[in-house]
N, C-alpha and C positions, 0 to 999 in steps of 0.2 A: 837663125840667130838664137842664144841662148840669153835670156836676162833675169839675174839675180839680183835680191834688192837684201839687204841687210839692215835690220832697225831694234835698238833697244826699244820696247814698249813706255819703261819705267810703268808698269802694270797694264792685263792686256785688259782691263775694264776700265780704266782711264783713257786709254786709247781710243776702243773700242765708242764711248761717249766723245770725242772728238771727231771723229769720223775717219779711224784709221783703216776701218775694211773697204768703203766706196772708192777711195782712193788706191789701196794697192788694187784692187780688183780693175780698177781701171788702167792700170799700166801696164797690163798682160806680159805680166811677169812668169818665169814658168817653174820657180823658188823665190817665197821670200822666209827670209832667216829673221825669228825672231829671237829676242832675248831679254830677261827679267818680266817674267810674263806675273809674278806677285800672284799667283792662283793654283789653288789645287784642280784635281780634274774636278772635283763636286762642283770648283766655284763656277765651272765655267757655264756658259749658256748652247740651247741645244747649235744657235747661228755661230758660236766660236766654232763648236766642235764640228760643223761641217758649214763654212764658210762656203758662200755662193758660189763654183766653176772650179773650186779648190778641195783636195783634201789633204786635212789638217792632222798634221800629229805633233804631241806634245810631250815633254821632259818634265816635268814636274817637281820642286823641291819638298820633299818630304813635312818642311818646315812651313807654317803658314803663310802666306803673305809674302814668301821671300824667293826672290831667283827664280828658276824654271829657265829651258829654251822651248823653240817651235820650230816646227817648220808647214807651212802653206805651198804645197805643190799643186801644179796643174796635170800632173802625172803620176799615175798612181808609183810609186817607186819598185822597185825589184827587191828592194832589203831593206829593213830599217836598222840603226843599233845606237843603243841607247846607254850614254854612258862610255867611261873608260874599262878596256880588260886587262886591268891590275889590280892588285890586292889591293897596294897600298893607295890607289883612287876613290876605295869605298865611300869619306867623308866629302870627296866633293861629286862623286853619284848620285849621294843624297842629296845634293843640294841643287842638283838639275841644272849641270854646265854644258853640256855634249850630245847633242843629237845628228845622226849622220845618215842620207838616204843615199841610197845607190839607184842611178838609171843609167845597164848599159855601162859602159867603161867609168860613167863619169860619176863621183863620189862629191856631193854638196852638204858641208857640215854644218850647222848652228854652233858658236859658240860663247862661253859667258867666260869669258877669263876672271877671275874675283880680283873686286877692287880691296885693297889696304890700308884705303884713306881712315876707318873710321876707328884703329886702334891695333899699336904693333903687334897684338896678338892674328888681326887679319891680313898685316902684311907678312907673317911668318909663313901664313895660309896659301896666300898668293906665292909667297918663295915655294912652298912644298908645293903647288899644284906645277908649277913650271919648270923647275925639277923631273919631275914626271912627264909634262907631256912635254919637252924637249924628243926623248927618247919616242916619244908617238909621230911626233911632226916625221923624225927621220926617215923613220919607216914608214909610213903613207909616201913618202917621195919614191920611195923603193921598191913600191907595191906594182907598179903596172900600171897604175889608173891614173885620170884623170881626176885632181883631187882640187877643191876651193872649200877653207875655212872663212867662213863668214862669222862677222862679230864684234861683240866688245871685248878690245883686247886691253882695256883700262890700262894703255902703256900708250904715250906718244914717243914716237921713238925719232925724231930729229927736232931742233930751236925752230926747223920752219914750221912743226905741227900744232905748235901751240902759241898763245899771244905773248904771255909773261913767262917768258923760259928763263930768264935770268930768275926771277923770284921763287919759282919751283923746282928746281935743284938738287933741295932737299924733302921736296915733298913725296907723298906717292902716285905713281902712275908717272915720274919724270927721272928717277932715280938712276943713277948710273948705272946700278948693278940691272934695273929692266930693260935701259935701252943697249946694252952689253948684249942680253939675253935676245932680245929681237935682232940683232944683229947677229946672231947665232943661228938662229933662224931661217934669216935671208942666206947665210953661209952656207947653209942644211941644203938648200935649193930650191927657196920658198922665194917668190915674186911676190911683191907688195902693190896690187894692181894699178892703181890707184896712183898711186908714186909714177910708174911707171910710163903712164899715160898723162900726166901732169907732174915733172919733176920740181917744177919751182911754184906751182900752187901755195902760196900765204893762207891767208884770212881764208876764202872760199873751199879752202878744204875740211874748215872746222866740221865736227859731226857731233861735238857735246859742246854744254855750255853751264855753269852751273845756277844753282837758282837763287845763287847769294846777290845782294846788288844789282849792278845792272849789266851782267853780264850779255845776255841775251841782248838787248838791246844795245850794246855798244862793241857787241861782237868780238867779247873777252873766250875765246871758243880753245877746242881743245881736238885734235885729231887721233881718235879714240877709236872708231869703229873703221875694220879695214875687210879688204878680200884679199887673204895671200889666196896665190895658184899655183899648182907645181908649171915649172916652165914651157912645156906644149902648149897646155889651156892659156896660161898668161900668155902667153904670145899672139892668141886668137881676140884678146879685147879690144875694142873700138872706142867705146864712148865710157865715160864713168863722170858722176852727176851726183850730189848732193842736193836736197831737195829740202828745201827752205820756206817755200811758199804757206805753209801750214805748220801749224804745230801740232805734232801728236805727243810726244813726251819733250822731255830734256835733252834726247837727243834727235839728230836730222838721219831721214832714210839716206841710203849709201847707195844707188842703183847704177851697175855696169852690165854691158849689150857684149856679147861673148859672138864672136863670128864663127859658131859651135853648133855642130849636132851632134848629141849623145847616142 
């Protein structure tokens, strides 16, 4: 069995103070995918950078306090790669959206897709980054391997992934021209795991929630964090589980059991 767990941190020393290492350490996970880690390498501590039974590597955003991904393997990997290989990817390299380990045929990426919620200059941001990695999705389908992007892909892409989809419409992360683009995606040859294993999951599939009112508690949620798999690997899932019981940030772990050896 293969089990990847995918969790926005919302910072990984927030977390880290909640008790987000006892727990994944306890789900003998063999990847989990972190993302918005809010730290540079200095910030972190010596137990982040080698996490008990795991080892840790990190993507860092150049800029304080903001974005980074991770990833926490139980295996050491065969390749790391860090980042996109395109020019015009430099501005979101720096900001530590893309971490990608190889074990063996099978390729497990972290990703931070950038949210555009906080002013149309960020959602131009999010257009240029997807733009670009449209053209990457393709080609990782066409590579050979066994490939799973893990992440926040700050796009809910059907009215079942979120509560208030009539009122978000014209917001971001619900936009026609994103959920177009994710459906591109899936066209490309991308399985949405998660969907696929629960196609009419509601409310229980949320994985963010925001921290206005009382979202969180009346379970105003938003299905934001997914696993696509190129279609081999998806085909090999069993179980996939949001995990709700604790809080480590604003959003919930995403963990799917892969009937996979790399």
């Amino acid at each position: 069995m293969l089990r990847i767990i995918t969790l926005n941190l919302n910072g990984i020393r927030s977390a880290w103070n909640k008790g987000v290492l006892p727990w994944a350490a306890a789900q003998n996970a063999d990847v989990v995918c972190l993302q918005e880690l809010k730290a540079q390498h200095a910030d972190l501590s010596d137990e982040m950078r080698t996490p008990d039974g795991m080892h840790a590597y990190y993507h860092c955003a150049e800029k304080k306090g903001y974005s980074g991904v991770g990833l926490w393997c139980r295996k050491q990997p065969d390749a790391l790669i860090e980042g996109l290989d395109a020019p015009e990817a430099e501005e979101f390299n720096a900001e530590g959206r893309y971490l990608r380990a190889d074990f063996g045929k099978l390729s497990v990426i972290s990703l931070y897709l950038p949210s555009g919620s906080s002013s149309p200059e960020r959602q131009e941001a999010k257009f240029r980054f997807m733009d670009i990695f449209l053209p990457h999705l393709v080609e990782l389908t066409r590579c050979g391997r066994d490939v799973v992007v893990c992440g926040d892909w700050n796009i809910a892409h059907r009215e079942i992934d979120l509560k208030n989809w009539k009122g978000n419409r014209k917001n971001s992360g619900f936009l026609p021209e994103e959920r177009a683009w994710v459906d591109q995606v899936l066209g490309a040859g991308w399985r949405d795991v998660y969907r696929n294993l629960h196609p009419e999951a509601g409310e229980e599939c949320y994985t963010w929630w925001s921290n206005r009112g009382q979202a969180w508690a009346k379970n105003v949620g938003w299905r934001i964090d997914y696993q696509l798999a190129t279609p081999e690997l998806a085909a090999t899932a069993r179980r996939a589980s949001v995990y709700k019981e604790q809080r480590f940030s604003d959003h919930a772990p995403l963990t799917i059991d892969y009937d996979y050896a790399p």
